[in-house]
C-alpha positions as CSV (number, residue, x, y, z in Angstrom):
1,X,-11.6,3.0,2.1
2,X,-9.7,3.4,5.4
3,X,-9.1,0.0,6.3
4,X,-7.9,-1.1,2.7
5,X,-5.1,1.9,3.0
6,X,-3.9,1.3,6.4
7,X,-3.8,-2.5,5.3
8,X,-1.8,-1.8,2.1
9,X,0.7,0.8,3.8
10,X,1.4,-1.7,6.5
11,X,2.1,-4.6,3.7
12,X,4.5,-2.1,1.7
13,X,6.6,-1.0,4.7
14,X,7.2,-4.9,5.8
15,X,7.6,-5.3,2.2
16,X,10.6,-2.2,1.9
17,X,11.6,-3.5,5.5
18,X,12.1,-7.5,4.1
19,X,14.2,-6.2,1.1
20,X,16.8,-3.9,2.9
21,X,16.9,-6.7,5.3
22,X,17.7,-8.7,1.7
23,X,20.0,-6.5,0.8
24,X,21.9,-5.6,3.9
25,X,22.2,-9.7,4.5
26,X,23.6,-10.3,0.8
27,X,26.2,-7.2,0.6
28,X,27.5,-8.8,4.1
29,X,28.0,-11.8,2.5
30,X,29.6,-10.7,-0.3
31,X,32.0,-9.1,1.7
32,X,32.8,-11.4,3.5
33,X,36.3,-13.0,2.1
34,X,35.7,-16.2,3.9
35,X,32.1,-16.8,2.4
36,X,32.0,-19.8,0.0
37,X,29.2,-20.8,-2.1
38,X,27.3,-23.6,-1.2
39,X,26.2,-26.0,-3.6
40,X,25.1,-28.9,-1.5
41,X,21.8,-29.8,-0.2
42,X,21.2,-30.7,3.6
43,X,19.4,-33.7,3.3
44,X,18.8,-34.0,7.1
45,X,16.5,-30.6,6.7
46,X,15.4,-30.5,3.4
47,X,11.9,-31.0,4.1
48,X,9.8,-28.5,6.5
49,X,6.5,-29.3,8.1
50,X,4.8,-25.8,9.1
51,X,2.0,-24.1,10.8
52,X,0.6,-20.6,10.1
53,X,-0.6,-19.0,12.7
54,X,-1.4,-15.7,12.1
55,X,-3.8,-16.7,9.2
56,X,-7.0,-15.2,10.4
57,X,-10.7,-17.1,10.1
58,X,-8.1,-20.6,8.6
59,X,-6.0,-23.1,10.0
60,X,-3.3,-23.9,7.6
61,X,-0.7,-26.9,6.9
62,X,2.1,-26.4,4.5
63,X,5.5,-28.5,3.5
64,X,8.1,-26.9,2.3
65,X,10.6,-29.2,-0.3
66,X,14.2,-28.6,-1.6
67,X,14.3,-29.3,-5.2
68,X,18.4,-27.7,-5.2
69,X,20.5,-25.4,-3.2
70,X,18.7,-22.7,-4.5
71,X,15.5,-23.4,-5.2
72,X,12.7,-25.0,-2.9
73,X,8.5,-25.5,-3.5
74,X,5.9,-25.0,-0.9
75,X,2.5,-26.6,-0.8
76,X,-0.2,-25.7,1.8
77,X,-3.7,-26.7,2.4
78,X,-6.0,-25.1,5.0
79,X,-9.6,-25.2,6.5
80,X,-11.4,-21.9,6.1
81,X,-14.2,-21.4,9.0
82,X,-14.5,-17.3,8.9
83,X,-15.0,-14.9,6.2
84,X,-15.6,-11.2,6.0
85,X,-18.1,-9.7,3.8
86,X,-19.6,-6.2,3.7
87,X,-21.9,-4.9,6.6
88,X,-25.1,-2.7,6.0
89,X,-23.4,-0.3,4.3
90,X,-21.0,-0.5,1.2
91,X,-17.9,0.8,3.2
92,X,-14.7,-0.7,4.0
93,X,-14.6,-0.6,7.7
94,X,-18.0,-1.8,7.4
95,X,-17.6,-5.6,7.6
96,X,-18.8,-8.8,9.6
97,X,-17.2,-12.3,10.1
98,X,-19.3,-15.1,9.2
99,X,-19.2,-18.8,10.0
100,X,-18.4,-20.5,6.6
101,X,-16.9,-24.2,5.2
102,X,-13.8,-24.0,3.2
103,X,-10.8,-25.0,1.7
104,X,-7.5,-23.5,0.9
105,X,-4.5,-24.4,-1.1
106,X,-1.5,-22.5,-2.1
107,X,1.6,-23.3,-3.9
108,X,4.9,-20.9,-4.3
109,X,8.2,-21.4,-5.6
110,X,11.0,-20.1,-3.7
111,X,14.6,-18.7,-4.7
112,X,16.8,-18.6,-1.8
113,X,19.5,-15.8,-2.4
114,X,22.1,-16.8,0.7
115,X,25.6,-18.1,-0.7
116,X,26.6,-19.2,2.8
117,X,23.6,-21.3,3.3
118,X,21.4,-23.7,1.4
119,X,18.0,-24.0,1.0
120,X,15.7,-23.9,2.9
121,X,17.4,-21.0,5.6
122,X,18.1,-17.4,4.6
123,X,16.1,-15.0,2.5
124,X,14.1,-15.7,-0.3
125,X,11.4,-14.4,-3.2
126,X,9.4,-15.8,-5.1
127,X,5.6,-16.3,-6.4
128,X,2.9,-17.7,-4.4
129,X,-0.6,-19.0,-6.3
130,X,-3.5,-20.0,-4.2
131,X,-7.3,-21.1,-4.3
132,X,-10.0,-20.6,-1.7
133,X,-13.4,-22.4,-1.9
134,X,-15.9,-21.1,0.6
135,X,-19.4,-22.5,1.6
136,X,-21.3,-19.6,3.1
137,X,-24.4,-20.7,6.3
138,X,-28.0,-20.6,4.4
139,X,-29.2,-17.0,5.6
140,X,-25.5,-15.5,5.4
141,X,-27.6,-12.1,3.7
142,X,-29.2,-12.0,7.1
143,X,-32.9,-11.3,5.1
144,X,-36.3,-11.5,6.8
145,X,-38.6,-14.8,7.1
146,X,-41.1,-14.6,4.5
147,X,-44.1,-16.9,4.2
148,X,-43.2,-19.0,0.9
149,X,-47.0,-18.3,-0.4
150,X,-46.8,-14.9,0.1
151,X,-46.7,-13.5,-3.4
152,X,-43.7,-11.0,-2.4
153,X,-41.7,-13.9,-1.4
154,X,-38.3,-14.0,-2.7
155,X,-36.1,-17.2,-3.0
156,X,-32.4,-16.7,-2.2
157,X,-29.9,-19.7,-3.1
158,X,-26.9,-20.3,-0.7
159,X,-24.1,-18.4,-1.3
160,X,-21.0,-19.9,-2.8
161,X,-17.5,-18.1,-3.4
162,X,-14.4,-19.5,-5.2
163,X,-11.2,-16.9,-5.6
164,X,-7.8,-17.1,-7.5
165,X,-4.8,-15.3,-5.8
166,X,-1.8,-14.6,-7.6
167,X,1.2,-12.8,-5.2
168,X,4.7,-12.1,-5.3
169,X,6.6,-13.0,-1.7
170,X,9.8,-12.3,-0.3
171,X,11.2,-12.8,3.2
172,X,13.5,-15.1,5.7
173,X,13.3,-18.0,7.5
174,X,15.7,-19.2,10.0
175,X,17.1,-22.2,12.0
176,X,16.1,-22.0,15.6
177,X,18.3,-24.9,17.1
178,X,18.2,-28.8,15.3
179,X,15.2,-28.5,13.8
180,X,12.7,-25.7,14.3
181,X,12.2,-23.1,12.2
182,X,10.9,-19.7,12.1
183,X,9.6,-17.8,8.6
184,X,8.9,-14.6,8.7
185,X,7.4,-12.7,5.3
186,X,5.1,-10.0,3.1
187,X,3.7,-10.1,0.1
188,X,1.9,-8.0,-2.9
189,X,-0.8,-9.2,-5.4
190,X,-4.4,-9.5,-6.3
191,X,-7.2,-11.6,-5.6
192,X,-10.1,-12.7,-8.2
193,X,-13.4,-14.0,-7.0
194,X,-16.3,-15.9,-8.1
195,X,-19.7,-15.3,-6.1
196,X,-22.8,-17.6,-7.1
197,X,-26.3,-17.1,-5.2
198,X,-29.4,-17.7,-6.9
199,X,-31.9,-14.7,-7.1
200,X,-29.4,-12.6,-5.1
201,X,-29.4,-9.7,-7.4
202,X,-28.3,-6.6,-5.7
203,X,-26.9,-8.5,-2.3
204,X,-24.0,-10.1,-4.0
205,X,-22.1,-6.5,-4.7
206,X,-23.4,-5.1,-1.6
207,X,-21.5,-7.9,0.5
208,X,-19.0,-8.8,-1.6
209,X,-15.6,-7.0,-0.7
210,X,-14.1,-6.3,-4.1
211,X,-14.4,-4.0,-7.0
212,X,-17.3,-5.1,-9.3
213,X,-16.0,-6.7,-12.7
214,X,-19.2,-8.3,-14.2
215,X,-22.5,-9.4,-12.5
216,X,-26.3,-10.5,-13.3
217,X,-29.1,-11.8,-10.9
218,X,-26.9,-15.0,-9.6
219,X,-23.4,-14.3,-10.3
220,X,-20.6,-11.5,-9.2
221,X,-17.1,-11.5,-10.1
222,X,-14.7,-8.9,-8.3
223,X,-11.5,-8.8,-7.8
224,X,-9.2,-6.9,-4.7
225,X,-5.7,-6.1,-4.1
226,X,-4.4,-8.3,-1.6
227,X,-1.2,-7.9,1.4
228,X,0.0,-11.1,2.6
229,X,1.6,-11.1,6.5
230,X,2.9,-14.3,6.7
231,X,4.7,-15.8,10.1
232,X,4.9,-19.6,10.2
233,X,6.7,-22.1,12.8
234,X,7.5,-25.0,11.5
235,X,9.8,-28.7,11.9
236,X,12.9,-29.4,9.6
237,X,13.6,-33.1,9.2
């Protein structure tokens, strides 16, 4: 359980770091006697094409949209091709990349909370929803060749995993010159997932990283708490 605590403690202090940042940025606002609310939207950066790259095993694609000077949606789609399931033992610190094929999409609202700049610049919240689909290699369980008329033989299916992740995000992103853009942000939630295998049995929880909700000889559903660290670079236009 190490690595899931030093993971979470390092999400919750950029989490308590990005809202006295908040906090510090709005009181210095709202001091400020020369501040005036802005109620326009920039048109000539109200659209943001970004990369993510600190998304490990995924290479993601988002576009952020301004739907008023408050308020702006994300939607990003990646291509998953490493994921991270249990080693030989059922521990934590225990685990092993694997080459996999999959898809990820995302979607978050965002509330910008600046009254001297519009969306999309300043510091923000909001929640973030997401889907991963994953297609695991055949022998991903890493189990012995067995002659198929042997009568101990044991037929494994490929191993397919779907997950739901539900998160709530805050953090800033910032103009760097015309048009670039730097985001930096945390976030807290949970994550949901679906493991099918046929005949797997016992190799679904002992690979799966999650705590065991329900499970039979082909299917395992767990869910996980889950830290987002999210830097992305990105073009306004």
């Amino acid at each position: 359980m190490g690595m899931l605590y030093k993971t979470i403690k390092a999400g919750l202090l950029l989490w308590l770091t990005l809202l006295c940042l908040t906090a510090q940025a709005q009181r210095g606002q709202e001091a400020d006697p020369d501040a005036k609310d802005i109620t326009e939207i920039d048109k000539s950066r109200d659209r943001i094409l970004k990369l993510h790259p600190l998304q490990l095993g995924e290479v993601v694609l988002s576009l952020e949209k301004v739907r008023s000077n408050r308020i702006a949606n994300e939607y990003g789609i990646g291509y998953i091709y490493k994921v991270y399931l249990h080693g030989e033992t059922d521990d934590w610190e225990d685990v092993e990349g694997h080459d996999v094929k999959g898809i990820s999409i995302h979607m978050m609202q965002r509330h910008y909370t600046s009254k001297v700049r519009s969306a999309p610049f300043g510091f923000f919240h909001g929640p973030v929803f997401g889907y991963r689909g994953i297609l695991f290699d055949k022998n991903v369980f890493d189990l012995p060749e067995q002659d198929p008329n042997s009568p101990n033989f044991r037929y494994v299916g490929r191993l397919i995993q779907h997950s739901l992740d539900v998160s709530y995000q805050i953090g800033g992103q910032f103009l760097m010159g015309e048009h670039f853009t730097m985001e930096l942000a945390g976030g807290l939630g949970g994550r949901m997932k679906y493991a099918k295998a046929t005949s797997a049995k016992e190799l679904l929880p002992e690979h799966i990283i999650g705590y065991e909700i329900i499970k039979d000889d082909s299917n395992y559903i767990a869910a996980m708490p889950l830290v987002r660290i999210k830097l992305s670079v990105g073009y306004a236009f």
